[in-house]
C-alpha positions in Angstrom: 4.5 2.6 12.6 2.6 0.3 10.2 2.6 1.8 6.5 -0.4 1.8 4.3 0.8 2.0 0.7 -2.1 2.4 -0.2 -6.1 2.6 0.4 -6.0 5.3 -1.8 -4.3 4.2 -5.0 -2.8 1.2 -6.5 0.6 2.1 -5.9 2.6 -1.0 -6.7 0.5 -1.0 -10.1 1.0 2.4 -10.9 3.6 4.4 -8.2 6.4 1.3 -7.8 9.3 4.1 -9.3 7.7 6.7 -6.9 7.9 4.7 -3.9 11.0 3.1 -4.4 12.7 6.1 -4.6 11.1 7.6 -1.7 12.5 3.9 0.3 15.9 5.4 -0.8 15.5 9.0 -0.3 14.3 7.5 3.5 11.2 9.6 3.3 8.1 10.8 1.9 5.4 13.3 1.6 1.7 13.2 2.3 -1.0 15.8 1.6 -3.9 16.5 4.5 -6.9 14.9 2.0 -9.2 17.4 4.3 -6.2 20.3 4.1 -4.5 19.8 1.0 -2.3 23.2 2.2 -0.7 21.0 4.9 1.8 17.7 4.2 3.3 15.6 6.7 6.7 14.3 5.9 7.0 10.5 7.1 10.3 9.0 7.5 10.7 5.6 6.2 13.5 4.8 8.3 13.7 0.8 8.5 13.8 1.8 12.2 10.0 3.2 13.0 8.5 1.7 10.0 7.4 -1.7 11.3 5.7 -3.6 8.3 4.4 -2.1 4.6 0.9 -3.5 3.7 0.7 -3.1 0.0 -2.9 -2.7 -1.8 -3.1 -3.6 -5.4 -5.0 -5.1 -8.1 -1.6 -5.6 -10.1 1.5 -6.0 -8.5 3.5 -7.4 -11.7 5.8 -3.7 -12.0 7.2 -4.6 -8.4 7.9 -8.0 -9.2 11.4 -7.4 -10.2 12.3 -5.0 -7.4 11.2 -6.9 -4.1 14.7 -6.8 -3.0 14.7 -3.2 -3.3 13.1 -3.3 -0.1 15.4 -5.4 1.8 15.4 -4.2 5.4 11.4 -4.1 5.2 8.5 -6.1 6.5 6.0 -6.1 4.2 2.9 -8.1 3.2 0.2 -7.7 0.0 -3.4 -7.2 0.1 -3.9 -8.5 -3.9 -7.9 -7.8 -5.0 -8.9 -10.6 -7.6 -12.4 -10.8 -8.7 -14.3 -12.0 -11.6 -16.0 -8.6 -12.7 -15.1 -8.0 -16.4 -13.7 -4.3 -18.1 -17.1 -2.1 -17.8 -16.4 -3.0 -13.7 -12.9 -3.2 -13.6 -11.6 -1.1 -16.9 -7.9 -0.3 -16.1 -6.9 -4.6 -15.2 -5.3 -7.3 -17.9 -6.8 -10.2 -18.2 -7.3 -12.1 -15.3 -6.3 -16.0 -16.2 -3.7 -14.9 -18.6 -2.0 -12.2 -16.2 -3.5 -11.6 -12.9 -3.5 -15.2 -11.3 -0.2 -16.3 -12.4 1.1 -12.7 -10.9 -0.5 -13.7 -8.0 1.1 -17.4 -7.7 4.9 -15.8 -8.5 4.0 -13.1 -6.0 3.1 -16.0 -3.5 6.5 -18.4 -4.6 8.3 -15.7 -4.0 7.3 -14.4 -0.4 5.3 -16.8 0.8 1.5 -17.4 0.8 1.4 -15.7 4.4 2.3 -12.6 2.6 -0.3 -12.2 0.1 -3.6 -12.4 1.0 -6.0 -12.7 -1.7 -9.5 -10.1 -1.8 -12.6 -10.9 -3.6 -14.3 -7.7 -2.7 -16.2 -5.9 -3.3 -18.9 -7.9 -4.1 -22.8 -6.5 -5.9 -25.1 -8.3 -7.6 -26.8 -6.7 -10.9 -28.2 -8.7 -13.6 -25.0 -10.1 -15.2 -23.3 -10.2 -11.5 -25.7 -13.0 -10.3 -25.0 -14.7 -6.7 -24.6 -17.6 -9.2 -22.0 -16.1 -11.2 -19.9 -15.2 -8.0 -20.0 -17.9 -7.2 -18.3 -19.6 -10.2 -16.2 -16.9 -10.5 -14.5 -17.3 -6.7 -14.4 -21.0 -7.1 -12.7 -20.7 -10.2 -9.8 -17.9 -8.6 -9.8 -20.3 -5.4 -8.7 -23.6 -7.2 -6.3 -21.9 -9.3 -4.9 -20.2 -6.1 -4.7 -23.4 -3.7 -1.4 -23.6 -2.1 -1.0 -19.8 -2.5 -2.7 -17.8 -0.5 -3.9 -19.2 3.1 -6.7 -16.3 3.6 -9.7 -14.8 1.7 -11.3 -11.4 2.6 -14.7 -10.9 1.3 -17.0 -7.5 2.2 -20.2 -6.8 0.3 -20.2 -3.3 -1.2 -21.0 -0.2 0.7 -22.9 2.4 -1.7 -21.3 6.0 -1.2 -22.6 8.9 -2.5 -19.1 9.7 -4.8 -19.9 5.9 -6.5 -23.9 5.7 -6.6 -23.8 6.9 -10.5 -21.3 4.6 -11.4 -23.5 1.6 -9.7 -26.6 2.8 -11.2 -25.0 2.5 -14.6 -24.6 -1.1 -13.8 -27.9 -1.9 -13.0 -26.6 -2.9 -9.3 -29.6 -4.6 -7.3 -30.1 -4.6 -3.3 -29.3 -7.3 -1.6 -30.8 -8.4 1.8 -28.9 -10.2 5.1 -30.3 -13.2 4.1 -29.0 -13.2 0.6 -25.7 -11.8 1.8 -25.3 -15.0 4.4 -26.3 -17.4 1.7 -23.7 -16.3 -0.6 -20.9 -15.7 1.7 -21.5 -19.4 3.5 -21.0 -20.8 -0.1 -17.9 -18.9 -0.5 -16.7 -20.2 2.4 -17.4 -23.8 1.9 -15.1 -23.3 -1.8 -13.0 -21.4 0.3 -12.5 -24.0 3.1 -12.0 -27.1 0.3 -9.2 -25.3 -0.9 -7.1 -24.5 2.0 -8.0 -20.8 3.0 -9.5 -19.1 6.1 -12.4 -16.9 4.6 -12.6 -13.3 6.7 -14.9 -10.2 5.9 -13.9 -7.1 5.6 -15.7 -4.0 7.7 -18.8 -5.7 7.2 -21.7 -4.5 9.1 -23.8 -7.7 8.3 -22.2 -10.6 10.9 -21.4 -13.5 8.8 -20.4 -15.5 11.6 -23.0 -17.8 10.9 -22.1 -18.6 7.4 -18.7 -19.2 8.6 -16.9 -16.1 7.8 -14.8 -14.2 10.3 -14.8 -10.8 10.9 -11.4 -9.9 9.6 -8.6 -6.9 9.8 -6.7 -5.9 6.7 -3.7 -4.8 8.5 -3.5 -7.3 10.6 -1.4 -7.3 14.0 -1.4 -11.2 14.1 -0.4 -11.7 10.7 2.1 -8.7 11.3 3.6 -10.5 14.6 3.9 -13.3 12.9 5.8 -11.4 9.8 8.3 -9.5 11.7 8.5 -12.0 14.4 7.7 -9.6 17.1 5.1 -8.2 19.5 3.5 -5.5 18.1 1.5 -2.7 20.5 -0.8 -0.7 18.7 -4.3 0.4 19.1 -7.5 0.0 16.5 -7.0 2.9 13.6 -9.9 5.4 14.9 -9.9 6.9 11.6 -11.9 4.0 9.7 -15.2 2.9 9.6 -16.5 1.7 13.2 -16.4 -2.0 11.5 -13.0 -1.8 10.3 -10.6 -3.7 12.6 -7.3 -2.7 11.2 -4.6 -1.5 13.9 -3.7 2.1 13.0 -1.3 3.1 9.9 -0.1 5.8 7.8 -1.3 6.1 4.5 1.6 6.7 1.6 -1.3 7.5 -0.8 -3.2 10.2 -2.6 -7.0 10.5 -3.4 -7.7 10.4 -7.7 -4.6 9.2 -8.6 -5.3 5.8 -9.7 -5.7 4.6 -12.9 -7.2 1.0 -12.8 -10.9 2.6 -13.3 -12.8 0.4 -11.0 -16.5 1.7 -10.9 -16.9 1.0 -7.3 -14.0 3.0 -5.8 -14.5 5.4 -3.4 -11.2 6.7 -4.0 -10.9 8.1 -7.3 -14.3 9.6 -8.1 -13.1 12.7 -10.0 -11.7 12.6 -13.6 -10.2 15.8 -14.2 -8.6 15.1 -10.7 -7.3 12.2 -11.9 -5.9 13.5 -15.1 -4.5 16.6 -13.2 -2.7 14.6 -10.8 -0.9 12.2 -13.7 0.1 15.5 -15.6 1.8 16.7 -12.9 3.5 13.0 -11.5 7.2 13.1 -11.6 9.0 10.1 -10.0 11.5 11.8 -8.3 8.9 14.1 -5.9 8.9 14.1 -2.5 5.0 13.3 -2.8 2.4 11.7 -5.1 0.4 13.9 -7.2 1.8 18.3 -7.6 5.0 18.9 -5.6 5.2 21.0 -2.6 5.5 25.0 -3.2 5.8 27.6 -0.8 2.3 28.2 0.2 2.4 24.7 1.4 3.2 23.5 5.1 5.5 20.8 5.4 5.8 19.4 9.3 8.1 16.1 10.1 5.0 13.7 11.4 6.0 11.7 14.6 6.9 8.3 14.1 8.1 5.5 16.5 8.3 1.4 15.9 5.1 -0.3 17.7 7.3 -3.6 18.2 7.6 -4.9 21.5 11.7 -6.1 22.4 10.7 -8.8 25.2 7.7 -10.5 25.3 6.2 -10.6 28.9 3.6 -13.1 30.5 1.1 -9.6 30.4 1.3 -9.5 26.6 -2.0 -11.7 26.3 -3.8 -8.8 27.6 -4.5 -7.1 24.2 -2.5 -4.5 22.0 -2.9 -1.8 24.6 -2.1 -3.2 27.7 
């Protein structure tokens, strides 16, 4: 299996204590988000656990600890934009912390293995297409030779997030505007050495010169672990989406970097409930398991592929 970790918080920000001991423990806990009475235990055997894709805004608390996951495939999906603290309120400083985190991150593994996000992008009044646009060329020079890929998507406005974007002042913005900006981006992007990719993006930016992209990647993951990897398109995201399927290690309201456009952690007292509760050493991420919960081993197996064949061009299904 590929392992999410996570869509739903910033673990390696926050949860880097949690997780690791769950990597030793050789399994972990995850509540039903539409059932919270029923958790599936996922084993984290280097065995069925094919590649980790890490999401985070700040990676710096694993930084010292990659080697606790020797045995492991993994990659990082790193979000760096230029949206200040009323947008992002829970994030240090960009220049001073978050780019050279980034470039370490990137010496350290590789640039294949951090790709860098500048998403999700609105415009508002102080948000301008213009100041985007300094703002990504500004990230992209001081990440040449580190990161080999940008993903861009414009934002999507849920019901859980619409107050928070209304406090903001976000304004529309039309097909045209979106293709204007993202073939810009990818002209910076291009100058400095990256692919440029969208993410679940229902506009086609094909014409501006941005690829429609997948976050968990089966190329990039094949060309990780050095295998071929069958797996199918994960049904369970947006019809857009073209991620391969995965198990999230996350929980809903648990993170903490505050980001008004976050469809993840949209209720406060949820939020606060969950960190009251957090104790490293659980088998799951936000209140421990007690007896009117049901706990069932989910089924794992490894999507890699032993041999490659001459069939194997036929897709990740055949």
């Amino acid at each position: 299996m590929i392992l999410s970790a996570s869509r739903r918080t910033d673990l390696p920000n926050y949860y880097s204590d949690w997780f690791l001991n769950r990597v030793r423990e050789g399994f972990l806990d995850v509540r039903n988000p539409f059932n919270a009475r029923q958790i599936s235990r996922i084993s984290l055997s280097p065995e069925v656990v094919d590649c980790i894709v890490f999401w985070t805004k700040n990676p710096a608390p694993m930084l010292g600890r990659l080697r606790e996951l020797e045995g492991y495939d993994f990659y990082f999906q790193f979000t760096l934009t230029g949206y200040g603290a009323e947008v992002e309120a829970g994030l240090p400083d960009k220049r001073q912390v978050l780019i050279p985190t980034f470039k370490r991150l990137a010496r350290e593994l590789g640039r294949e293995r951090v790709v860098w996000r500048y998403d999700p992008i609105f415009i508002s009044g102080r948000y301008t297409p213009e100041y985007h646009l300094k703002a990504f060329g500004e990230i992209a020079r001081s990440l040449c030779g580190s990161a080999d890929l940008v993903v861009i998507s414009f934002l999507d406005l849920y019901q859980k997030i619409r107050r928070n974007m209304e406090r903001l002042q976000m304004e529309p913005m039309g097909t045209e505007a979106m293709l204007e900006l993202a073939g810009a981006m990818a002209k910076i992007a291009y100058n400095c050495g990256m692919a440029i990719e969208s993410c679940a993006e229902a506009v086609d930016l094909s014409g501006a010169g941005v690829a429609h992209g997948s976050c968990i990647d089966r190329k990039r993951i094949e060309r990780i672990t050095g295998c071929r990897i069958r797996c199918r398109k994960d049904a369970n995201q947006r019809p857009e989406c073209g991620c391969v399927e995965s198990v999230d290690a996350g929980s809903y309201n648990t993170c903490l970097n505050g980001c008004a456009y976050c469809y993840a952690t949209f209720d406060r007292e949820r939020i606060l409930e969950h960190r009251a509760v957090f104790d490293p050493h659980s088998t799951i991420l936000g209140a421990t398991p007690g007896p009117e919960d049901t706990v069932r081993p989910r089924a794992t197996q490894s999507f890699k592929v032993p041999q490659m064949s001459l069939f194997d061009e036929n897709g990740p299904d055949q």
